[in-house]
Backbone as a ProteinNet text record, in pm:
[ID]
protein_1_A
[PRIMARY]
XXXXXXXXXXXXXXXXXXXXXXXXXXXXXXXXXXXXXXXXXXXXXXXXXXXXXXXXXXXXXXXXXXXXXXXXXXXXXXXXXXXXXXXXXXXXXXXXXXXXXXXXXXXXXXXXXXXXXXXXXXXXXXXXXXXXXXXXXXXXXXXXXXXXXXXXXXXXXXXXXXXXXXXXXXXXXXXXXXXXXXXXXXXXXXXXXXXXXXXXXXXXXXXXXXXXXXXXXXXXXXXXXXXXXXXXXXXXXXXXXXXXXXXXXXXXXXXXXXXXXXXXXXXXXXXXXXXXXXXXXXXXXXXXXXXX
[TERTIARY]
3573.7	3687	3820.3	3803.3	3928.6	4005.1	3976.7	4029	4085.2	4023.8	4099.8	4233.4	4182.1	4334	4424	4393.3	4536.6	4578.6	4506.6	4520.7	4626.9	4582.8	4688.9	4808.1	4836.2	4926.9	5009.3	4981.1	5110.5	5111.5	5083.3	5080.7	5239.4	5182.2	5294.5	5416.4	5413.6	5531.3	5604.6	5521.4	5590	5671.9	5631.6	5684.3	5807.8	5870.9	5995	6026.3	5920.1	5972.6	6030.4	5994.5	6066.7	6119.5	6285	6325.6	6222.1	6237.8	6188.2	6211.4	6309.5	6390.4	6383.9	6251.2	6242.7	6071.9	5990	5853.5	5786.6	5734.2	5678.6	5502.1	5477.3	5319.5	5265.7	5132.5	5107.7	5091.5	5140.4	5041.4	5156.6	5265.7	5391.7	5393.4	5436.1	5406.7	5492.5	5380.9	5510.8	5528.4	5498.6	5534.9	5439.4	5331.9	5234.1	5171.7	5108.8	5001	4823	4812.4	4668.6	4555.4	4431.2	4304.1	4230	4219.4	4081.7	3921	3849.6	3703.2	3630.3	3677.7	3586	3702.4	3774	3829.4	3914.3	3982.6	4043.6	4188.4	4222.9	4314.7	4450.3	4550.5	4672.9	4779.2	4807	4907	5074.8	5149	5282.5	5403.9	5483.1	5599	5638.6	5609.1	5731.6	5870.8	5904.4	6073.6	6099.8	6121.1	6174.7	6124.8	6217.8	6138.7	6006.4	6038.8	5947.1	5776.1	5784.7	5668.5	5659.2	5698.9	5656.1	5576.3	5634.1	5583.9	5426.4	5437.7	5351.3	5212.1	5240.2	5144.6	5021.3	4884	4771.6	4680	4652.5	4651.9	4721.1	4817.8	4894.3	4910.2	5007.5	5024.7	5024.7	4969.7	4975.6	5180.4	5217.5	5334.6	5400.1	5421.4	5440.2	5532.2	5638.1	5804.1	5804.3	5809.6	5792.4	5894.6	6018.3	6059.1	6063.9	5881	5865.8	5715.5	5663.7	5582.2	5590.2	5481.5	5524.9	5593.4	5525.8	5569.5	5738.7	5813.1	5915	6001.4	5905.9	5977	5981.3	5909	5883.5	5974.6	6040.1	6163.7	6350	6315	6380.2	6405.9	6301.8	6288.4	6372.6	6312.5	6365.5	6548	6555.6	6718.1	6778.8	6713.6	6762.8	6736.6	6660	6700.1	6794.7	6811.3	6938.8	7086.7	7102	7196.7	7205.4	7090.8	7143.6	7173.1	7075.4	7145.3	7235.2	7306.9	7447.7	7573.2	7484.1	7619.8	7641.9	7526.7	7558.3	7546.9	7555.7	7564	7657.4	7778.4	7873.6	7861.6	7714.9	7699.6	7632.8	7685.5	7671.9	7561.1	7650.2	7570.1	7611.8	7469.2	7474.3	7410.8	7396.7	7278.3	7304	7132.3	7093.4	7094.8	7130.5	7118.3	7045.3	6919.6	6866.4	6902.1	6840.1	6867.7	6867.6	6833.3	6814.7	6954.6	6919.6	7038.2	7045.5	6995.6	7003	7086.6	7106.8	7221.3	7364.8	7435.9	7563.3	7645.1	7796.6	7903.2	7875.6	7870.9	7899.3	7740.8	7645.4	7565	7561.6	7533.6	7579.6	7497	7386.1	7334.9	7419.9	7522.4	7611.6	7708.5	7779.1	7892.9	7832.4	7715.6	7661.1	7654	7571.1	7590	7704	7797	7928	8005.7	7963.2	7971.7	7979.8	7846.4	7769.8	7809.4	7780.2	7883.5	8005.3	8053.1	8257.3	8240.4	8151.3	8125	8080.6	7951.1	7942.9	8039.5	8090.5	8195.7	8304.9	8331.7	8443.8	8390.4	8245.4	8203	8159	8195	8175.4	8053.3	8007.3	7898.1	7890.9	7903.9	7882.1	7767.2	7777.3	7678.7	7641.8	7508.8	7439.3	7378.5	7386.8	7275.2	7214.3	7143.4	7122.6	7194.5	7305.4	7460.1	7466.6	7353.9	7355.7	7399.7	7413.8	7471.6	7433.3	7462.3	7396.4	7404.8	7304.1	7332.2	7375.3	7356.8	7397.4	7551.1	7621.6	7735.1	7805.7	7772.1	7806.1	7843.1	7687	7755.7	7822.1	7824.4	7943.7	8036.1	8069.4	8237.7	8252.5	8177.6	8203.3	8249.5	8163.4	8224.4	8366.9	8380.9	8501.9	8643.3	8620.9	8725.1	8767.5	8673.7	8696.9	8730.5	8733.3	8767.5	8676.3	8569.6	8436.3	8420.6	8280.6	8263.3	8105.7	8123	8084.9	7995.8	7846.9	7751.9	7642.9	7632.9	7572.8	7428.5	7316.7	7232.1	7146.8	7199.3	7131	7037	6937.6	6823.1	6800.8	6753.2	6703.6	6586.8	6642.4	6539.2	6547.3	6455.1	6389	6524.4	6611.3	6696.3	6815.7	6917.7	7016.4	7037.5	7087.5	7145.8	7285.6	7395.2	7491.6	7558	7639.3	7686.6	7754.2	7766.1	7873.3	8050.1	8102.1	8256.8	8284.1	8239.3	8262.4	8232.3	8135.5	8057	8180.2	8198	8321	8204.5	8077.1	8012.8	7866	7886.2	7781.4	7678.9	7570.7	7454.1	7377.9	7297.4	7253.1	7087.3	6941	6898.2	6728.3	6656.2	6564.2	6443.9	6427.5	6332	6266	6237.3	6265	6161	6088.9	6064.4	6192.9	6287.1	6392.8	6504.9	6517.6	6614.2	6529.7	6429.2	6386.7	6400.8	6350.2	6412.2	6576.3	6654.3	6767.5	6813.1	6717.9	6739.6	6723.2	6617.4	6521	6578.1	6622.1	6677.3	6800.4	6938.7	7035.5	7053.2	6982.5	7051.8	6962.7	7043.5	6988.1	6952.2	6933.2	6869.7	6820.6	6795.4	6768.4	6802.5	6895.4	6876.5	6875.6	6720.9	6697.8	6727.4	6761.1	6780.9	6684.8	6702.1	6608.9	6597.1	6504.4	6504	6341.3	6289.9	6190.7	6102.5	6026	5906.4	5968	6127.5	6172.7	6246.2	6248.7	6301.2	6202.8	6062.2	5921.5	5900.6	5900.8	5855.4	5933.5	6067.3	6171.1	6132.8	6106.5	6045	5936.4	5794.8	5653.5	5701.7	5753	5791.8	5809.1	5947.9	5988.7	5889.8	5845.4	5787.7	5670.6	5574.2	5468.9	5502.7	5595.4	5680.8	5713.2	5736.9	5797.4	5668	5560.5	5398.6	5302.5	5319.6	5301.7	5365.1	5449.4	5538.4	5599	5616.5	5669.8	5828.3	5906.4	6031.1	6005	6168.7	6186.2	6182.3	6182.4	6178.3	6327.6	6336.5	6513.5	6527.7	6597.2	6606.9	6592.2	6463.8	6410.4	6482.7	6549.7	6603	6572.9	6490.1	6490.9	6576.2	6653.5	6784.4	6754.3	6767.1	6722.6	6600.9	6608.9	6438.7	6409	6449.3	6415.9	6307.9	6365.5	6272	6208.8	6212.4	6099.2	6006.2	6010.4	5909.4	5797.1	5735.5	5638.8	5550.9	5627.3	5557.5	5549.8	5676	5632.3	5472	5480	5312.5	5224	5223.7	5097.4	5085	5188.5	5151.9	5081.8	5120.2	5033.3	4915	4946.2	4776.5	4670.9	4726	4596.2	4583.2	4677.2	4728.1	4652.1	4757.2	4766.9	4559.9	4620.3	4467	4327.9	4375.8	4203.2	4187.2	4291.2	4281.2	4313.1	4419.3	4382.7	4563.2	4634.2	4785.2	4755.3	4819.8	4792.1	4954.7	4962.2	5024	5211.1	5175.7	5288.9	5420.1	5299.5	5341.1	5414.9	5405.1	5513.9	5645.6	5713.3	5779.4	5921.4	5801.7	5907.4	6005.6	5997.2	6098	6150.1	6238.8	6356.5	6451.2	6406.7	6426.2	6586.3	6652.9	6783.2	6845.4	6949.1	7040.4	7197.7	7213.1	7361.6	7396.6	7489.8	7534.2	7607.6	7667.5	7724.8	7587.3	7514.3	7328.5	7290.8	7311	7249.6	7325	7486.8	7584.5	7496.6	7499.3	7499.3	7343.9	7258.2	7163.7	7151.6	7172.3	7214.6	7319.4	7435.3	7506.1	7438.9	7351.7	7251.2	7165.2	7112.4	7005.6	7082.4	7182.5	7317	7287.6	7332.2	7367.9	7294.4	7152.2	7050.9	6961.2	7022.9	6927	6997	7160.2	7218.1	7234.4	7168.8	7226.1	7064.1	6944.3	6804.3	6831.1	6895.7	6870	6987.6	7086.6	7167.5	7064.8	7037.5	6960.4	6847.3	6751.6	6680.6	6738.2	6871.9	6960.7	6974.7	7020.8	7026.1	6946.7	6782.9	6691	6623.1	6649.6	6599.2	6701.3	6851.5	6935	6911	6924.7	6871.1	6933.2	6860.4	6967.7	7070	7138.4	7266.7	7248.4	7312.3	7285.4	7325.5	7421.3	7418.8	7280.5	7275.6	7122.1	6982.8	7026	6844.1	6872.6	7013.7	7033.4	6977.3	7012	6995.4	6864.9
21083.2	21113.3	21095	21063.5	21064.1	20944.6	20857.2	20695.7	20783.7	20819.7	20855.3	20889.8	21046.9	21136.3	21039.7	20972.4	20912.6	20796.1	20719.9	20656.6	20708.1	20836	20930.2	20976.6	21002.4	21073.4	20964.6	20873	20760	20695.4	20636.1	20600	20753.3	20856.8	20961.8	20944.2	20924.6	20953.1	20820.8	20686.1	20567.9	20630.5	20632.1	20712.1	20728.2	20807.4	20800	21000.4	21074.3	21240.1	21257.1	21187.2	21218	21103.9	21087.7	20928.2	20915.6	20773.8	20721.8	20718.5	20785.4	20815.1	20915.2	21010.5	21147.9	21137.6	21054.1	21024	21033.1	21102.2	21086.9	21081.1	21053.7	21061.6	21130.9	21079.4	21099.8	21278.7	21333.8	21480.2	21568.8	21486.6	21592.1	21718.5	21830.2	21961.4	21968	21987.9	21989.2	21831.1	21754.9	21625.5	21570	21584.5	21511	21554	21480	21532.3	21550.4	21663.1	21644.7	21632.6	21542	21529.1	21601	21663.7	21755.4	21714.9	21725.8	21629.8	21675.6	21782.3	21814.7	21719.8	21643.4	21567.9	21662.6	21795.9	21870	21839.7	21795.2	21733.7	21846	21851.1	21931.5	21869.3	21964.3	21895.1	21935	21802.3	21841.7	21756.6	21881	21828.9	21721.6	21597.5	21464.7	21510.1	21400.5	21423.7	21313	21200	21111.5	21061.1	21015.1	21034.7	20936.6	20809.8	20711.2	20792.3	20889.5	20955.5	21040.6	21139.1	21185.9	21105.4	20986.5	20909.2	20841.1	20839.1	20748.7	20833.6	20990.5	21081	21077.5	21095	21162.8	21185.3	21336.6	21412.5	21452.9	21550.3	21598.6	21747.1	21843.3	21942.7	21936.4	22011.8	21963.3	22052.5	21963.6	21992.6	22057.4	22181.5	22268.7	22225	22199.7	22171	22002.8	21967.8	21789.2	21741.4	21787.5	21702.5	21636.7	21684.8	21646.9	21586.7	21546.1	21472.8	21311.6	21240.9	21094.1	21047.5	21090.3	21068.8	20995.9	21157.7	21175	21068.3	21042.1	20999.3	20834.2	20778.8	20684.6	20641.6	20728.5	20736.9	20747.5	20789.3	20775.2	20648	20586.8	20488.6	20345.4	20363.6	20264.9	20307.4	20431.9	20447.1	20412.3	20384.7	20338.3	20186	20082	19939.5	19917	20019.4	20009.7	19991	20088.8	20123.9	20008.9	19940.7	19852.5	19684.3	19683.3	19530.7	19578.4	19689.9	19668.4	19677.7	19712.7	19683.9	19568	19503.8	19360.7	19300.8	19313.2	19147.7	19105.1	19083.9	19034.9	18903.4	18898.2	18863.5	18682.7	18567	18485.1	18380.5	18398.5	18359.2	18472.5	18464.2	18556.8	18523.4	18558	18565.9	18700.5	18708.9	18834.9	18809.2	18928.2	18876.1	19065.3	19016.1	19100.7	19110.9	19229.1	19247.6	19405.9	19393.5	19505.8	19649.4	19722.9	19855.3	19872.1	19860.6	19870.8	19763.7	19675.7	19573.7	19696	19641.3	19672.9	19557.5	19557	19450.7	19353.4	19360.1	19327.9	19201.4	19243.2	19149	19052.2	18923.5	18773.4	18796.3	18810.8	18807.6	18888.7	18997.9	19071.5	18909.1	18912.1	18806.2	18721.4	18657.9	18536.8	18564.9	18681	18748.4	18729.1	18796.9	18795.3	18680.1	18596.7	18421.6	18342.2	18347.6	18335	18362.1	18535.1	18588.5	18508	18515.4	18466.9	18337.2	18252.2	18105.8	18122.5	18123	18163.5	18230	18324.8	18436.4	18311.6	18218	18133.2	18015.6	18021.9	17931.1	17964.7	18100.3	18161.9	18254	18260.2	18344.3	18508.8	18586.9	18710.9	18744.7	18854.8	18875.9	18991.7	19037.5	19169.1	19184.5	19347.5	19370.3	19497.2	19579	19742	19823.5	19734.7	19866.6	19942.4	19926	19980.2	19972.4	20006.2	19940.5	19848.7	19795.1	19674.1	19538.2	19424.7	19337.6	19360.9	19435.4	19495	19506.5	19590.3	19597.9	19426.4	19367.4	19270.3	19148.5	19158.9	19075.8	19127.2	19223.7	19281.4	19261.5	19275.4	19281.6	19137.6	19040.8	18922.9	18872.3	18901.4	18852.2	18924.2	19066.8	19125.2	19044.7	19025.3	18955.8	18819	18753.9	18627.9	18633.2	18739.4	18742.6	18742.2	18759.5	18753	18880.6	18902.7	18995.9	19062.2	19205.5	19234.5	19375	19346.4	19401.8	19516	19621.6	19710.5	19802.5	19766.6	19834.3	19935.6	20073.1	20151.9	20257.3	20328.3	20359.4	20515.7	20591.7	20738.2	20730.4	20760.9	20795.9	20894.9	20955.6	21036.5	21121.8	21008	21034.7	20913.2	21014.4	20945.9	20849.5	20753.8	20608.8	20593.1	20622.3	20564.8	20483.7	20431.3	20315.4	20253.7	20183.9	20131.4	20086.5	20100.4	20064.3	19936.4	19823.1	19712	19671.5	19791.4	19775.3	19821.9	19708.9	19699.1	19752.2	19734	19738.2	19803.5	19933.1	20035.5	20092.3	20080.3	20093	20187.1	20346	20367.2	20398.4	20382.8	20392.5	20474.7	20535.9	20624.8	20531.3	20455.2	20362.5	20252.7	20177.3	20075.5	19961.1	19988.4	19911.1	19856.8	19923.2	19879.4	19835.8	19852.8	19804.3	19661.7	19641.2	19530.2	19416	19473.6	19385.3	19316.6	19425.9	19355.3	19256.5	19245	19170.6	19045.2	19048.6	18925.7	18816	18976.1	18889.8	18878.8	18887.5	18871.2	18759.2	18724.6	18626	18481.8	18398.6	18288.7	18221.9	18310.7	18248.4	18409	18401.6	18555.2	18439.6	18529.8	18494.7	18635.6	18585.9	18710	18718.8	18774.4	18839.7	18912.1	18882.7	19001.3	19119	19179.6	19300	19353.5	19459.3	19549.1	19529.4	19649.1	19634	19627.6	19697.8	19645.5	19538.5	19449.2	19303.3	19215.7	19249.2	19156.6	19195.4	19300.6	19370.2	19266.9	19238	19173.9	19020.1	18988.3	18874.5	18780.8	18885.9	18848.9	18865.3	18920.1	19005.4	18873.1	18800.1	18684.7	18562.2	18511.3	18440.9	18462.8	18571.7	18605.2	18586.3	18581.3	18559.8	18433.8	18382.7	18211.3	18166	18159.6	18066.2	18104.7	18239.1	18250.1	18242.9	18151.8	18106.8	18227.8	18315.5	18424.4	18422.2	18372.9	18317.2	18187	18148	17959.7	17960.9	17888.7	17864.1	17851.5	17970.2	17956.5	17998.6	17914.8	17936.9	18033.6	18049.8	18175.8	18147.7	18180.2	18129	18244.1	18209.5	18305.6	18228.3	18346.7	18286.4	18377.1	18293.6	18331.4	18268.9	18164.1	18056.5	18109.3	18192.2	18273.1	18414.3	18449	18600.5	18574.7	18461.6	18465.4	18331.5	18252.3	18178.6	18238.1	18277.7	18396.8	18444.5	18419.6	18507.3	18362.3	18255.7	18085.1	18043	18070.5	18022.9	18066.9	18216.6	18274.5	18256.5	18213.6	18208.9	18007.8	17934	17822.4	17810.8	17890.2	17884.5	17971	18051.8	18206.4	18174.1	18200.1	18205.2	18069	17972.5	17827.9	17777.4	17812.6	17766.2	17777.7	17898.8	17969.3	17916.2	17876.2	17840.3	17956.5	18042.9	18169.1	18062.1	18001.7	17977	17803.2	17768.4	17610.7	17575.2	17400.2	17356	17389.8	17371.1	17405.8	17492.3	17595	17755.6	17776.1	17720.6	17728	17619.3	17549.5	17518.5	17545.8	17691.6	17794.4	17880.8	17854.8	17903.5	17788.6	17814.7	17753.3	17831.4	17737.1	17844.3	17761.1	17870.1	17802.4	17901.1	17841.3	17923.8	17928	17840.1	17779.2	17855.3	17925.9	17951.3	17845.2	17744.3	17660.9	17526.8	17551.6	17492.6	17594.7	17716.8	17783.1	17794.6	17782.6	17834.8	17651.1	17566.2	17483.1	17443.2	17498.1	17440.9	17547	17693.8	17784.3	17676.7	17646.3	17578.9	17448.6	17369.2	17271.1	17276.4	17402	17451.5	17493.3	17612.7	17648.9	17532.9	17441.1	17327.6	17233	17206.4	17115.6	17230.7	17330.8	17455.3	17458.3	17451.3	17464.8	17314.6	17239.6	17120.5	17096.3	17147.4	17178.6	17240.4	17344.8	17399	17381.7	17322.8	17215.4	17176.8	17038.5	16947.7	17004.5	17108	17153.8	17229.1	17285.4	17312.7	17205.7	17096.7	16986.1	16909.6	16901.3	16898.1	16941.4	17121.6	17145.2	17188.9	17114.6	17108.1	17065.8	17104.5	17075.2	16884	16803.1	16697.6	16750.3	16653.1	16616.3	16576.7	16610	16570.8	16365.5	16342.4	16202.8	16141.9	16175.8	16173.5	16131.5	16241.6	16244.9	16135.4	16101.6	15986.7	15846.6	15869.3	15709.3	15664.7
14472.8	14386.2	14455.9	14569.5	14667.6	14608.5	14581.8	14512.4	14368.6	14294.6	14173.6	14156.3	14301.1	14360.3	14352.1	14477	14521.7	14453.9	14338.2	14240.9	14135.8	14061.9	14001.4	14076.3	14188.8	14223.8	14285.6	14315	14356.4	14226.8	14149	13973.9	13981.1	13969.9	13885.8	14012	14139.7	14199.8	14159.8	14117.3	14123.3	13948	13877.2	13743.2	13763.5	13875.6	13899.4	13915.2	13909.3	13911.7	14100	14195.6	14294	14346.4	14442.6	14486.4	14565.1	14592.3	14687.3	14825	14835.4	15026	15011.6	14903.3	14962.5	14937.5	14924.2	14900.7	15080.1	15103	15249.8	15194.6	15160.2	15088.6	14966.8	14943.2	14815.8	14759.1	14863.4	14870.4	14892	14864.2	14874.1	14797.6	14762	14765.3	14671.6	14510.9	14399.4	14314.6	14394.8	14346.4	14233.2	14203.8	14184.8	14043.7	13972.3	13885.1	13999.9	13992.3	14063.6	13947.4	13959.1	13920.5	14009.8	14019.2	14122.3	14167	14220.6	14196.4	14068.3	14021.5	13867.3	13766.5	13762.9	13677.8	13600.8	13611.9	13538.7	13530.4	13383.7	13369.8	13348.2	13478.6	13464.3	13376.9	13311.1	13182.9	13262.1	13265.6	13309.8	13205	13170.2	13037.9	13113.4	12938.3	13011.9	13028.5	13050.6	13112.7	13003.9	12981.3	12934.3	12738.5	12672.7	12548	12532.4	12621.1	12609.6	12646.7	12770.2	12832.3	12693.4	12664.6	12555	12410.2	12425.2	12316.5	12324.4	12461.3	12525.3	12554.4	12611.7	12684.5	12557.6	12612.4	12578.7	12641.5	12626.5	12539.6	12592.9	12407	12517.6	12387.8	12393.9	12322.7	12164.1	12077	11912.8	11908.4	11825.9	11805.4	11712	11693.2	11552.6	11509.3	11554.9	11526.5	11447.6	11328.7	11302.7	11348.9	11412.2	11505.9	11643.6	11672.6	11820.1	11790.5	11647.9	11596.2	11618.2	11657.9	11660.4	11535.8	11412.3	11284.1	11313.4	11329.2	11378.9	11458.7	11561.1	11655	11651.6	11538.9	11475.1	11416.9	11363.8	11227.6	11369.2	11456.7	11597.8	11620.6	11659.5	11744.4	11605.6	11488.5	11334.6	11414.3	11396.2	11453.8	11525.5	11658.2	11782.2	11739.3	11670.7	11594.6	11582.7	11461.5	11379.1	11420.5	11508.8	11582.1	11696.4	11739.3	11820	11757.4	11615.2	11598.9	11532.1	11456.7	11387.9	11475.1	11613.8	11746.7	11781.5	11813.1	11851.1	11730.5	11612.2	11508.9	11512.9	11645.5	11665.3	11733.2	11819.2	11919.8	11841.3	11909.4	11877.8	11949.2	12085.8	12214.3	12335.3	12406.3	12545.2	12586.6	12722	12819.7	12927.9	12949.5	12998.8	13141.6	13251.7	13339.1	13418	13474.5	13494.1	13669.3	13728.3	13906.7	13983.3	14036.5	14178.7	14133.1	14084.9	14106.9	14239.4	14315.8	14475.9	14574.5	14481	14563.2	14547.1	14692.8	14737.9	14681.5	14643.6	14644.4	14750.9	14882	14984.1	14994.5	14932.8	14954.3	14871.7	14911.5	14890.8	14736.8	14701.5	14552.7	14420.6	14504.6	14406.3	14360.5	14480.9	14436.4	14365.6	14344	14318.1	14149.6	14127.3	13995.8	13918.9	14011.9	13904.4	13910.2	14005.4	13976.7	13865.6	13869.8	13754.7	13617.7	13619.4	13518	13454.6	13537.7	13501.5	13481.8	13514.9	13497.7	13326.6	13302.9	13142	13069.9	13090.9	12982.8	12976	13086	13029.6	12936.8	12936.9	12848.9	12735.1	12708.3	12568.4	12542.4	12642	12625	12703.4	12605.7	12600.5	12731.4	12820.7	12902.1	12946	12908.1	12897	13013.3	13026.2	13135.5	13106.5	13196.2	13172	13185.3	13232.3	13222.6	13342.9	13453.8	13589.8	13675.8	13779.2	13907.5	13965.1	14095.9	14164.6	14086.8	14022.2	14030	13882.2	13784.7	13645.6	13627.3	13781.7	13730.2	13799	13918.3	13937.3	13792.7	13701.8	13580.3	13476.8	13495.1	13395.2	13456.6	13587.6	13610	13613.4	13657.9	13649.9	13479.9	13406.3	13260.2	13233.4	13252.2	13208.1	13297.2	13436.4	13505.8	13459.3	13357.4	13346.9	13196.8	13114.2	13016.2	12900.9	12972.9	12796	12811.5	12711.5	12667.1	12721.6	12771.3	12891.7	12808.9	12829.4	12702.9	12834.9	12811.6	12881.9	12782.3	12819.4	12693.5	12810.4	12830.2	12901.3	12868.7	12930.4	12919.8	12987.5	12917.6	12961	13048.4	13151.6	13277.3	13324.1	13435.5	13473.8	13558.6	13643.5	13721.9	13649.6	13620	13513.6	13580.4	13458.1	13523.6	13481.4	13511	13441.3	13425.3	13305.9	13296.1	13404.8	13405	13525.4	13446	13512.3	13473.9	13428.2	13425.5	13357.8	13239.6	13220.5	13027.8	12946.4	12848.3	12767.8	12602.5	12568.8	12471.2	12523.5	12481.1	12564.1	12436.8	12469.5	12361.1	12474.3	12433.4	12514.1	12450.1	12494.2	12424.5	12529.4	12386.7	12476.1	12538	12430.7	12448	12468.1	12591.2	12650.3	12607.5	12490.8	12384.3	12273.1	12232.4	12113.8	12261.5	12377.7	12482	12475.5	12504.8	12554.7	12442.8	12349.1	12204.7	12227.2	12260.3	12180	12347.5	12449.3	12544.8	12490.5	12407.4	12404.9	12311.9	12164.5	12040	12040.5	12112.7	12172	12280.2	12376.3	12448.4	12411.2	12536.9	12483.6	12624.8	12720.5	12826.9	12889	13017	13121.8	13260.6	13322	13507.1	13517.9	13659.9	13693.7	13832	13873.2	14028.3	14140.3	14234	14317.7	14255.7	14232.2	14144.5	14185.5	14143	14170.8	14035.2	14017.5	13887.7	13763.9	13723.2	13566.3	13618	13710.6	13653.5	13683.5	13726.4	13711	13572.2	13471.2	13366.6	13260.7	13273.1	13197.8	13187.9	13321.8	13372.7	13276.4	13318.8	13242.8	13151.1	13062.7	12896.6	12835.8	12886	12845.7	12855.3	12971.1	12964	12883.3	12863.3	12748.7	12589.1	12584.5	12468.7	12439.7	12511.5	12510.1	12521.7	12634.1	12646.6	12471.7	12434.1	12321.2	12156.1	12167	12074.3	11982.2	12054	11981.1	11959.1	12058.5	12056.8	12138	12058.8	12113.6	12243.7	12321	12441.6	12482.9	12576.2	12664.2	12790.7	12883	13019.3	13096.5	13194.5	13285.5	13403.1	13420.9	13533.8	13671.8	13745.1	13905.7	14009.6	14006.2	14125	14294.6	14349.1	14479.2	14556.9	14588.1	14628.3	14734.3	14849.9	14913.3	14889.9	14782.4	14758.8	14664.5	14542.4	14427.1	14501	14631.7	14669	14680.5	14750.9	14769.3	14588	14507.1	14390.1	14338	14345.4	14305.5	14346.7	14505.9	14560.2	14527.2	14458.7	14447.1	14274.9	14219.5	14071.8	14120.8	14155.8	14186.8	14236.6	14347.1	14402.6	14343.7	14317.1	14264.3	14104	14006.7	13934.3	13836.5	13836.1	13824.5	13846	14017.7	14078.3	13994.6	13972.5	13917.5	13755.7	13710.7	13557.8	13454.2	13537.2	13417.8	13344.6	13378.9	13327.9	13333.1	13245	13219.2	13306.6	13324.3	13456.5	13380.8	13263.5	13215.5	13196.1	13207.8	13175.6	13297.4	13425.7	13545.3	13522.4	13437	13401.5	13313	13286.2	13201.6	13280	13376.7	13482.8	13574.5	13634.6	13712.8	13858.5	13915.2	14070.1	14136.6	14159.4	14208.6	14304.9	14344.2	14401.2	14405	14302	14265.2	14142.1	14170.1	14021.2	13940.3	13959.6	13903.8	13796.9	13879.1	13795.3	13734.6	13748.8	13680.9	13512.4	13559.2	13347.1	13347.8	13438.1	13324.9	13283.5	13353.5	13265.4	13132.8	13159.1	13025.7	12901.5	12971.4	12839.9	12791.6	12871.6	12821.5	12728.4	12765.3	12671.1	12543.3	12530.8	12488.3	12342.8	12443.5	12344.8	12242.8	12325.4	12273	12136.3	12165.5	12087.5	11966.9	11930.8	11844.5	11793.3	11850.9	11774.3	11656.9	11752.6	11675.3	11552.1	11587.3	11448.3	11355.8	11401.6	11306.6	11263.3	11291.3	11233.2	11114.7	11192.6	11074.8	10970.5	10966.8	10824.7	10763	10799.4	10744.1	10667.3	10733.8	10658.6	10517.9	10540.8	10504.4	10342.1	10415.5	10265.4	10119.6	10016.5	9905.1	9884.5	9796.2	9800.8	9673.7	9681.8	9585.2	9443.8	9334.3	9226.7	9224.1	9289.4	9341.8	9403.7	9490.1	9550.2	9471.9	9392.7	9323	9190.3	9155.4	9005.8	9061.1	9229.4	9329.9	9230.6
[MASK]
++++++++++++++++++++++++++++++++++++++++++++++++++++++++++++++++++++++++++++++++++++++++++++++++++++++++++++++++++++++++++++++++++++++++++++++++++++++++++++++++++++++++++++++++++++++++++++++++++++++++++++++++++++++++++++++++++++++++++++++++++++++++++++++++++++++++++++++++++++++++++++++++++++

């Protein structure tokens, strides 16, 4: 049962209930959900609404406002509230990254590079509204004059906005956040980042290999730190036949921000001229037309 233990209890510390520069092992005192060797399951209140939504088993709920029912009719709200914020939004792109980057490191500046390169090309640019490489593209779009989109998230250990979010959406559930990532921009660069910008990552690309949305620029910036996950999606990945040769195509590895707005405004461009064309098509003809 020893594998289970320590299976559960680093699973709950990774969860996020203690930092990580205060984690000294799995057996910290207080920290943990314990499984015991009789499998006796300790019940501990979520913290976050998503964990509450998510937990089972978990307490029957007398109150119907702490009913999924409920929280169902929540979550329709938190939609709502986020596409009638952005139905402004024409073109954007998402730019995901590390809360743990400093200004001072070369991937911040590169961000808000980037940033200020698109916002002068008209495109609106979102992030999680966090710090690190989050607030880098926000301040980059706001300095250059676009429009500078922050969609932040209830966690365990608050996150707050950062100062460059000009259009602040804050939301519980990182199912209706991840949406309006997806149905809002029109590309993702992603950044060095940890498990929610691999999460943002796969999300998109699972989405795009399964024709669930059109296909738009993945861009991993940094050929240094996403090589390593490049080789092993080829060799392991690729190799074994579980991903066809293609499906690695859906991404784009760089380190230029100046390749990066433009293959976004390429795409940008060849995407709106598509679905021109199929309006066009699919226009009724002309009473001229049909006398021909």
């Amino acid at each position: 049962m020893a594998g289970l233990r320590e299976r559960t209890e680093v699973g709950h510390l990774a969860a996020g209930r203690v930092p990580p520069s205060q984690v000294q092992d799995s057996h910290q005192a207080g920290a943990t959900r314990v499984i015991d060797d009789s499998i006796r399951n300790v019940y501990v209140a979520p913290v976050t609404e998503d964990e509450k939504l998510l937990q089972f088993p978990g307490p029957s709920a007398a109150d119907f406002t702490r009913t999924d029912t409920w929280r169902v009719l929540r979550i329709m709200g938190e939609f709502i509230e986020g596409f009638d914020t952005l139905a402004w939004v024409q073109k954007a792109v998402t730019v995901f990254g590390s809360a743990r980057i400093g200004p001072d490191d070369p991937q911040y500046k590169k961000a808000e590079q980037v940033a200020g390169l698109l916002a002068k090309a008209g495109f609106a640019v979102i992030t999680g509204a966090g710090p690190g490489i989050m607030e880098a593209a926000n301040k980059g779009a706001r300095q250059a004059g676009g429009r500078s989109i922050g969609c932040n998230i209830e966690l365990p250990f608050e996150q707050g906005t950062n100062p460059y979010v000009d259009t602040a959406i804050h939301f519980r559930y990182f199912m209706v956040r991840k949406t309006m990532f997806i149905k809002y921009s029109t590309a993702f660069l992603i950044f060095p980042g940890g498990y929610g910008t691999l999460d943002e990552t796969f999300d998109a690309l699972t989405l795009i290999q399964t024709g669930k949305i059109y296909q738009f620029p993945v861009i991993l910036f940094g050929r240094h730190y996403w090589a390593g996950l490049i080789r092993w999606l080829q060799a392991r990945v690729l190799g074994e036949g579980k991903i066809s040769p293609g499906d690695l195509d859906l991404m784009l590895l760089t380190d230029d921000p100046e390749e990066a707005a433009r293959v976004v405004i390429t795409a940008y461009e060849a995407q709106s001229q598509a679905v021109n064309e199929r309006a066009r098509a699919r226009k009724p003809a002309s009473r001229e037309r049909l006398n021909d």
